[in-house]
DSSP file (Angstrom, degrees, kcal/mol; ACC not computed):
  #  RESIDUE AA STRUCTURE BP1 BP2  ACC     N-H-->O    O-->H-N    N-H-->O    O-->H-N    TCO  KAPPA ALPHA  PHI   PSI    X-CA   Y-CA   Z-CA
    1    1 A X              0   0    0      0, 0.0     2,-0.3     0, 0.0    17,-0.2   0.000 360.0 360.0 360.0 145.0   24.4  -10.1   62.2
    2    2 A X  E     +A   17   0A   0     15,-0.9    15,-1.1     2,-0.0     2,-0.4  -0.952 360.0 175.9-117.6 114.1   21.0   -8.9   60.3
    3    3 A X  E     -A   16   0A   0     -2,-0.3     2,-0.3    13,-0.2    13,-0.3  -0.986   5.8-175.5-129.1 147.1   21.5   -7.8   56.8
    4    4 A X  E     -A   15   0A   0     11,-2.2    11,-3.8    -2,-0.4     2,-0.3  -0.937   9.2-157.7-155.7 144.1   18.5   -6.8   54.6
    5    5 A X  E     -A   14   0A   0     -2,-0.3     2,-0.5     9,-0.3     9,-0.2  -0.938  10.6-177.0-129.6 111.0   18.9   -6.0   51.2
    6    6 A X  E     -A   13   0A   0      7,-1.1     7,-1.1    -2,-0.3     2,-0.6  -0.859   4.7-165.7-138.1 124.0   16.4   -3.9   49.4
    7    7 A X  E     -A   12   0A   0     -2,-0.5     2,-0.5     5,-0.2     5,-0.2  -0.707  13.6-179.7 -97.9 131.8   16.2   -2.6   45.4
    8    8 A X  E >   -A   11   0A   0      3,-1.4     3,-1.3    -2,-0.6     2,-0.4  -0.748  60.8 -61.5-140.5 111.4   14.8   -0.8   44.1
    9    9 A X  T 3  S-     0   0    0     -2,-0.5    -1,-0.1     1,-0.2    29,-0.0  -0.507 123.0 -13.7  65.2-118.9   15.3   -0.2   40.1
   10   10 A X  T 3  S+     0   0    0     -2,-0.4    31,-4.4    29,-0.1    30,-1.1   0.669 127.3  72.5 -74.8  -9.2   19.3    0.9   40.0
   11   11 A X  E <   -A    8   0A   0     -3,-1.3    -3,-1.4    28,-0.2     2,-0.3  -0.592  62.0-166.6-108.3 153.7   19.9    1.7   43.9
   12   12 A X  E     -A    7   0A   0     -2,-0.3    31,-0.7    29,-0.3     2,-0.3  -0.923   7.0-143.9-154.4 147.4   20.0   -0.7   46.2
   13   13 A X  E     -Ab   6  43A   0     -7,-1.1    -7,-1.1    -2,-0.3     2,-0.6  -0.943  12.5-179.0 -98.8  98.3   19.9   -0.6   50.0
   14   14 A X  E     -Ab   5  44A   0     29,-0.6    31,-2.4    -2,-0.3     2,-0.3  -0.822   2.5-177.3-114.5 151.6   21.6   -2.5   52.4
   15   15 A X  E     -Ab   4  45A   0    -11,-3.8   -11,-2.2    -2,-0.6     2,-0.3  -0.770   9.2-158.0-119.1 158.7   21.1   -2.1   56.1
   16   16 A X  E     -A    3   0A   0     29,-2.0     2,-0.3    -2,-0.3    32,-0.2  -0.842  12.4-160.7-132.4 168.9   23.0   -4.0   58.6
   17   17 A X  E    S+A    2   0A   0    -15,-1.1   -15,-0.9    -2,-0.3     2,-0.2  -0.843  70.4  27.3-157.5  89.4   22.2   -4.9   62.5
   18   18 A X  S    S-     0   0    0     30,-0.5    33,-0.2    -2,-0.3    30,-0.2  -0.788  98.5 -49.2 136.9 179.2   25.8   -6.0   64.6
   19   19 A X        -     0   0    0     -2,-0.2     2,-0.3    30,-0.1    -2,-0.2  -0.101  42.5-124.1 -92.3 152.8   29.6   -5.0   64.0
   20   20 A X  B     +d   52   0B   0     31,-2.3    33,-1.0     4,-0.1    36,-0.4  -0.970  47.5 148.5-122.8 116.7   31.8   -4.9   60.9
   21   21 A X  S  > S-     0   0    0     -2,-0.3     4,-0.9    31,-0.2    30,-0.0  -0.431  72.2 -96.6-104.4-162.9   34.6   -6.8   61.3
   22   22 A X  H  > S+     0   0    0     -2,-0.1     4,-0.9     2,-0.1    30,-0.0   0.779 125.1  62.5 -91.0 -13.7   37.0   -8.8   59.6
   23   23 A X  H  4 S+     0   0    0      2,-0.1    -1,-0.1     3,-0.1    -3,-0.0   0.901 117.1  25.8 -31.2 -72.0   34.5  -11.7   61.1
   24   24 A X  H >4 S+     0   0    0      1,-0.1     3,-0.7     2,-0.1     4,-0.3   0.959  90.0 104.5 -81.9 -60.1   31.3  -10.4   59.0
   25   25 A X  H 3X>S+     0   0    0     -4,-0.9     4,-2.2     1,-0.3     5,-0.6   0.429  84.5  49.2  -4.8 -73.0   33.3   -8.7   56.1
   26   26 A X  T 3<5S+     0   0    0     -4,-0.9    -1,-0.3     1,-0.2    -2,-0.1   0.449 107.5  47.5 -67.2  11.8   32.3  -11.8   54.0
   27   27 A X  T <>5S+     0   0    0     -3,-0.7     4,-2.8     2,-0.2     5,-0.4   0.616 116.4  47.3-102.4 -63.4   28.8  -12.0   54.6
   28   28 A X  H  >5S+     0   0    0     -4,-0.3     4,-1.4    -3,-0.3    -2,-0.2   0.889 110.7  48.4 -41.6 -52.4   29.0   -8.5   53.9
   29   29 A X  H  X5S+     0   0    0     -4,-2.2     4,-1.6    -5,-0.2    -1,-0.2   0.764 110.2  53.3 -56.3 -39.9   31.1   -9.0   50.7
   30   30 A X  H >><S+     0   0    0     -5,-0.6     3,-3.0     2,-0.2     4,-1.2   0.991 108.2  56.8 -68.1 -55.2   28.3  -12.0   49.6
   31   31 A X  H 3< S+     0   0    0     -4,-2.8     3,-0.3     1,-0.3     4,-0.2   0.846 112.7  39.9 -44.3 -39.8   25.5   -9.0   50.2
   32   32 A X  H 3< S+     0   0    0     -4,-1.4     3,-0.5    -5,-0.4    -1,-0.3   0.846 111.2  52.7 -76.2 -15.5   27.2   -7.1   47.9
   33   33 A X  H << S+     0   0    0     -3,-3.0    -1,-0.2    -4,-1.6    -2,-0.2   0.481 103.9  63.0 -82.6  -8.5   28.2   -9.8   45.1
   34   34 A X  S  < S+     0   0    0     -4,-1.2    -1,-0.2    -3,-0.3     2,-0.2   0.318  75.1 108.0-108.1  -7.7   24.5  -10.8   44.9
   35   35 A X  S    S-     0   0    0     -3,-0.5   -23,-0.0    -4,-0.2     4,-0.0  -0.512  80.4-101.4 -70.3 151.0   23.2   -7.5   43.7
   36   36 A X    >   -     0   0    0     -2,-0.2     3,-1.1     1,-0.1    -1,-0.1  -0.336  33.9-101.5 -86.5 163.6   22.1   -7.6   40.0
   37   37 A X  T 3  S+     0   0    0      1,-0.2    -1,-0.1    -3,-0.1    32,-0.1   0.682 112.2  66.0 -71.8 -11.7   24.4   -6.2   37.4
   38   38 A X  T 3   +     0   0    0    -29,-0.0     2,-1.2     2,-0.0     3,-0.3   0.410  67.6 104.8 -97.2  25.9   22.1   -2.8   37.2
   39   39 A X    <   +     0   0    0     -3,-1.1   -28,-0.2     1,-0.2   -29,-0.1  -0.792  33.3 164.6 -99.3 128.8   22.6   -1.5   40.3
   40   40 A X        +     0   0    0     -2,-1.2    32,-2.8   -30,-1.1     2,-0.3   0.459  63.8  57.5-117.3  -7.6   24.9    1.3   39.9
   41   41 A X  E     - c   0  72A   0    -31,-4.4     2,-0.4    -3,-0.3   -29,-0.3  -0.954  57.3-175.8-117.0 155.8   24.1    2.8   43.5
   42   42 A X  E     - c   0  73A   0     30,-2.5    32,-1.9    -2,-0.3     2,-0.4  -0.973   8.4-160.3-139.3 151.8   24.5    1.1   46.7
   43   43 A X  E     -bc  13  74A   0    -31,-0.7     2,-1.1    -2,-0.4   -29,-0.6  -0.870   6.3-150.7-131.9  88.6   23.5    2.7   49.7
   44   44 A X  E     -bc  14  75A   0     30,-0.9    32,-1.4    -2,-0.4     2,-0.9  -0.445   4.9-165.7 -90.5 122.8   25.0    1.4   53.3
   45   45 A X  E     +bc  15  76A   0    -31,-2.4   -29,-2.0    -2,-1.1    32,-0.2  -0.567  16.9 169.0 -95.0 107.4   22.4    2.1   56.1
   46   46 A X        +     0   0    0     30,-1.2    33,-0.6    -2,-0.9    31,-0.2  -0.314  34.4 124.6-118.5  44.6   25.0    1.5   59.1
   47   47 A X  S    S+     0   0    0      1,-0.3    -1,-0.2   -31,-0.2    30,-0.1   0.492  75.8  41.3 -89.2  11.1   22.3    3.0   61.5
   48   48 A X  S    S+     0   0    0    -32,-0.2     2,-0.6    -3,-0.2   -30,-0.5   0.240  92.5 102.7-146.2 -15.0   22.4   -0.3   63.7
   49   49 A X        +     0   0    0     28,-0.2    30,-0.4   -33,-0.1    33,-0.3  -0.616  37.2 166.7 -92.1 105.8   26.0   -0.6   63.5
   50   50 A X        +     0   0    0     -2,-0.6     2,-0.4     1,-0.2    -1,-0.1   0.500  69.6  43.1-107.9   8.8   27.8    0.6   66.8
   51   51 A X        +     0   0    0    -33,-0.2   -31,-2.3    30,-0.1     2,-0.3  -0.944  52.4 157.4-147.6 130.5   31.2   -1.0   65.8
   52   52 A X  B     +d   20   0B   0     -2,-0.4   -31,-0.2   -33,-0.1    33,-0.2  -0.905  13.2 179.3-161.7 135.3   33.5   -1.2   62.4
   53   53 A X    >   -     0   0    0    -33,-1.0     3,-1.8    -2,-0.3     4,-0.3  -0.132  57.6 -49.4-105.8-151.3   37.1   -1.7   62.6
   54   54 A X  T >> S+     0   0    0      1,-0.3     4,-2.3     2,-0.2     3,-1.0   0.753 129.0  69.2 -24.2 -55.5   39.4   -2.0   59.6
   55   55 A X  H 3> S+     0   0    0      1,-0.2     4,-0.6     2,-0.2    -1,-0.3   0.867  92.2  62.5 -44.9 -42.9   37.5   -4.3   57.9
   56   56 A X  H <4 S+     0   0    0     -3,-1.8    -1,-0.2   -36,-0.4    -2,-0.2   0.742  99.7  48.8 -39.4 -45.8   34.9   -1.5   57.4
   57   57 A X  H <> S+     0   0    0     -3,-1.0     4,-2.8    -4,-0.3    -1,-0.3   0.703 109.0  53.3 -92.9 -20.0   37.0    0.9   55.3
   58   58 A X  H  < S+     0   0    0     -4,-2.3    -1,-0.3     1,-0.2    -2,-0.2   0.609 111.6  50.5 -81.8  -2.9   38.0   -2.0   53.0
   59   59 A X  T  < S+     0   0    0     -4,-0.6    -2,-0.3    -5,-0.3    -3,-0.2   0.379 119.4  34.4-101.6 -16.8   34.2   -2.6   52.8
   60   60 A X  T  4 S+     0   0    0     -5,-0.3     3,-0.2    -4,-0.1    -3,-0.2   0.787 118.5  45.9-123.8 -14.9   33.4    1.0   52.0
   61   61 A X  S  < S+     0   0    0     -4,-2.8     2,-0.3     1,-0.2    -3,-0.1   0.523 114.8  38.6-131.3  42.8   35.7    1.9   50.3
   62   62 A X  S    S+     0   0    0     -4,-0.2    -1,-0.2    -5,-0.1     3,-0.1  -0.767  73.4 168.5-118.0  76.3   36.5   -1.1   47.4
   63   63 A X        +     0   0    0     -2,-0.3     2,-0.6    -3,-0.2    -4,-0.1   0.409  42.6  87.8 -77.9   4.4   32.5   -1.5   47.2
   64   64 A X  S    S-     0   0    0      7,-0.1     4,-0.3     4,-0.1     3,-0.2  -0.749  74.3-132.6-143.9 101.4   32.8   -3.7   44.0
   65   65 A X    >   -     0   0    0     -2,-0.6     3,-0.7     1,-0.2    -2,-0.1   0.164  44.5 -90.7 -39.7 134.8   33.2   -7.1   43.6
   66   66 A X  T 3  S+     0   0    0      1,-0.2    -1,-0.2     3,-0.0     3,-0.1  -0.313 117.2  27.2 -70.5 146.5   35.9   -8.1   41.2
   67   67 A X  T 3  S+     0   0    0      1,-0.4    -1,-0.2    -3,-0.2     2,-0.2   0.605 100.1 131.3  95.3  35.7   34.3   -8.5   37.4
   68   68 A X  S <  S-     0   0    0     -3,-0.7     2,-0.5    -4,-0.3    -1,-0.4  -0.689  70.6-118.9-105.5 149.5   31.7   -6.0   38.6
   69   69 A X        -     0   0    0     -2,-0.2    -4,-0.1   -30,-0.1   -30,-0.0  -0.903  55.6 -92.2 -96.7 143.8   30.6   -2.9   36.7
   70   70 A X        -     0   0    0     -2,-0.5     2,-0.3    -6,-0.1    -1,-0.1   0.100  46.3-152.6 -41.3 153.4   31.7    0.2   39.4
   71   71 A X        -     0   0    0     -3,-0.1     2,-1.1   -29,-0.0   -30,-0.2  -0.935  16.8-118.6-131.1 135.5   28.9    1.3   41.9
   72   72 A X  E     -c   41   0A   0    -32,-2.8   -30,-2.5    -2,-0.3     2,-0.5  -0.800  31.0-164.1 -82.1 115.8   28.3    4.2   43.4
   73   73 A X  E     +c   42   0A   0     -2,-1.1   -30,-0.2   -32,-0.2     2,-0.1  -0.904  16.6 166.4-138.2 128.2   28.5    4.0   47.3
   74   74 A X  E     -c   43   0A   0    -32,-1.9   -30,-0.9    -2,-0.5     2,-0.5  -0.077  20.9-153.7-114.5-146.9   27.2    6.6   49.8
   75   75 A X  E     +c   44   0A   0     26,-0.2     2,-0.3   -32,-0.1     3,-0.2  -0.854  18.6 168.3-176.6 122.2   26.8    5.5   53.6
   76   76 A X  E     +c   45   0A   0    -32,-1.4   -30,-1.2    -2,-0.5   -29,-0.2  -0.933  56.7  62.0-161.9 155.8   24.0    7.3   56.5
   77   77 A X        +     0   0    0     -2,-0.3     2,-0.4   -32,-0.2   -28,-0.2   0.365  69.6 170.7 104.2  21.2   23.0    6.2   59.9
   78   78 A X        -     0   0    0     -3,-0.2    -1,-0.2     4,-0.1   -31,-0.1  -0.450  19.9-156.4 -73.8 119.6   26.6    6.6   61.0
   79   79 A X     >  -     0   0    0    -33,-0.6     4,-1.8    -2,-0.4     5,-0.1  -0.410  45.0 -88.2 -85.8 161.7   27.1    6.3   65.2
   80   80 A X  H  > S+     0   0    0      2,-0.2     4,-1.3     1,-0.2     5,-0.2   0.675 118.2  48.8 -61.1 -11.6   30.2    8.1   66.4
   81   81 A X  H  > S+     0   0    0      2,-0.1     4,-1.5     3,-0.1     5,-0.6   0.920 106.0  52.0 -82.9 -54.9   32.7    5.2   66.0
   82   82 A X  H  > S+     0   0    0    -33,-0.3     4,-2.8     2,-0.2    -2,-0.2   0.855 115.6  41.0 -45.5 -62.1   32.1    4.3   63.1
   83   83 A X  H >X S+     0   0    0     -4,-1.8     4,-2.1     2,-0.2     3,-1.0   0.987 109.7  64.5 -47.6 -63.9   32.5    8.1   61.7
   84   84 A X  H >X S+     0   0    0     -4,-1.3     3,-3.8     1,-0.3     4,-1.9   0.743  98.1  48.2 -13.1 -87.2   35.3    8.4   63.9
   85   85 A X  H 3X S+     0   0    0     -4,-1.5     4,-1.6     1,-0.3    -1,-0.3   0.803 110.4  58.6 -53.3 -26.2   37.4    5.8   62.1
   86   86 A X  H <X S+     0   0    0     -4,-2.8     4,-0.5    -3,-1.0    -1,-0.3   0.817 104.8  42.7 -94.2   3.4   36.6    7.5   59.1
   87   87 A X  H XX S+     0   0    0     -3,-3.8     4,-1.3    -4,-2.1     3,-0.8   0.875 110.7  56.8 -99.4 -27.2   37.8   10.7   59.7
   88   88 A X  H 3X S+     0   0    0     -4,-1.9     4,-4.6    -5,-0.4     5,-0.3   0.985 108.7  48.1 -49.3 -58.6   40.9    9.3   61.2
   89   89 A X  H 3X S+     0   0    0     -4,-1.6     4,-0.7     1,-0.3     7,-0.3   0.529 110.0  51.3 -75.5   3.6   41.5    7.5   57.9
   90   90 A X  H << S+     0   0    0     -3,-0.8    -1,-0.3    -4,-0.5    -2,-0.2   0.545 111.3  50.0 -87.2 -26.9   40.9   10.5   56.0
   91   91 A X  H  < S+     0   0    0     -4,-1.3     3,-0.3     1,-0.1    -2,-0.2   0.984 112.9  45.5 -39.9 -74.5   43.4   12.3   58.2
   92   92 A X  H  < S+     0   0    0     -4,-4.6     2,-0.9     1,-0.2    -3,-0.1   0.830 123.1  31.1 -53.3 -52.8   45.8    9.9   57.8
   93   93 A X    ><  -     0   0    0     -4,-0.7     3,-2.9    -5,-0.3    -1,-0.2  -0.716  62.2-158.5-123.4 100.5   45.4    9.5   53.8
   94   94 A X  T 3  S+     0   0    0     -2,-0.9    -1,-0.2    -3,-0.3    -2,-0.1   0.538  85.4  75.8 -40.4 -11.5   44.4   12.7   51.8
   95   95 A X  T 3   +     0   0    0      2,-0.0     2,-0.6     1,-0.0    -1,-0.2   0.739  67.7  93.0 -64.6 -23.8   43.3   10.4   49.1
   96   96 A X    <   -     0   0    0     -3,-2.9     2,-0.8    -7,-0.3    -3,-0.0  -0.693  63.0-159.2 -73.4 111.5   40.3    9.4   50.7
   97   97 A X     >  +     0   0    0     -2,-0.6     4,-0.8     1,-0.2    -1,-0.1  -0.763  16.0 173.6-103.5  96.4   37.3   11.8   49.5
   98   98 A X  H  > S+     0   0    0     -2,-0.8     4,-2.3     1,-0.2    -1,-0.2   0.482  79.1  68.6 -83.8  -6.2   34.7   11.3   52.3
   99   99 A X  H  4 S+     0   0    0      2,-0.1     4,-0.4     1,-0.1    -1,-0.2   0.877  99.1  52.9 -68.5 -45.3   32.6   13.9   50.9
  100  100 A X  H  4 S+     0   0    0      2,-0.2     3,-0.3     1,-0.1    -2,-0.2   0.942 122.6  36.1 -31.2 -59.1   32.0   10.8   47.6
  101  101 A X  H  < S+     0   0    0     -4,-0.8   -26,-0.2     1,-0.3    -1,-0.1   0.829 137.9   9.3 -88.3 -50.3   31.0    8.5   50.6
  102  102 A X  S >< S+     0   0    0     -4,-2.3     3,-1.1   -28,-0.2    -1,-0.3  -0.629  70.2 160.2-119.2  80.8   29.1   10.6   53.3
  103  103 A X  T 3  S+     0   0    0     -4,-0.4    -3,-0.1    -3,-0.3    -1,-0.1   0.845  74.1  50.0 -61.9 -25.0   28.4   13.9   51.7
  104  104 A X  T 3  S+     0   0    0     -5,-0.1     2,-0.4     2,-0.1    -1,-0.2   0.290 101.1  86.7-103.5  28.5   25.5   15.3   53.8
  105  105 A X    <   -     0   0    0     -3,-1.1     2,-0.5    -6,-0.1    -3,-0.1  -0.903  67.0-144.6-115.2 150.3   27.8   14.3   57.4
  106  106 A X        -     0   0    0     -2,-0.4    -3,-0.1     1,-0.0    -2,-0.1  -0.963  21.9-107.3 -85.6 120.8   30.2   16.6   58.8
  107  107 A X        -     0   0    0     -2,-0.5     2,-0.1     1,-0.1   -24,-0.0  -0.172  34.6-113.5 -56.8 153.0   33.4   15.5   60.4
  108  108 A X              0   0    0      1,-0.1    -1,-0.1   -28,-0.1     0, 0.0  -0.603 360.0 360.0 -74.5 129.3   33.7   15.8   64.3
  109  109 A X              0   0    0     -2,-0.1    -1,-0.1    -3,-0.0    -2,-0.1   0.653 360.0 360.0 -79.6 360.0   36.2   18.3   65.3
């Protein structure tokens, strides 16, 4: 896995290259734990990503490492599994507000 990290002032970008699994999750977890304390957006660029199981949705949506101040986390470059399994898990639990996470995507009917 390829993960490149870029800031710029409060936002920060990271893009990834390979699967999220429960495998990467902590490499994935370090990307995020390594961001300075003023980034308040994080942005995951999953455009390379053709696979995310479970692991994913506990990676997108608890984006902030514990003793962290809260982040704002959006998501684009989503291939159709990866959206899939989040509209499933927005089926499944009305709590999840996927507009928060992808706003400018529209769910597959």
């Amino acid at each position: 896995m390829n993960i490149t990290t870029t800031i710029d002032g409060s936002r920060a970008r990271i893009s990834l290259d390979g699967e999220i699994d429960y495998h990467t999750l902590p490499l994935l977890r370090a990307a995020t734990a390594d961001l300075p304390t003023p980034v308040t957006e994080l942005l995951w660029d999953l455009e390379a990503t053709t696979f995310m199981d479970v692991a994913g949705l506990h990676l997108l949506f608890d984006p902030t490492p514990p003793g962290s101040s809260p982040r704002r986390t959006k998501v684009t470059g989503l291939g159709p599994q990866p959206l899939r399994l989040l509209t499933v898990a927005a089926d499944l639990n009305p709590d999840i507000d996927l507009t928060r996470l992808i706003p400018a995507t529209v769910a597959p009917s």
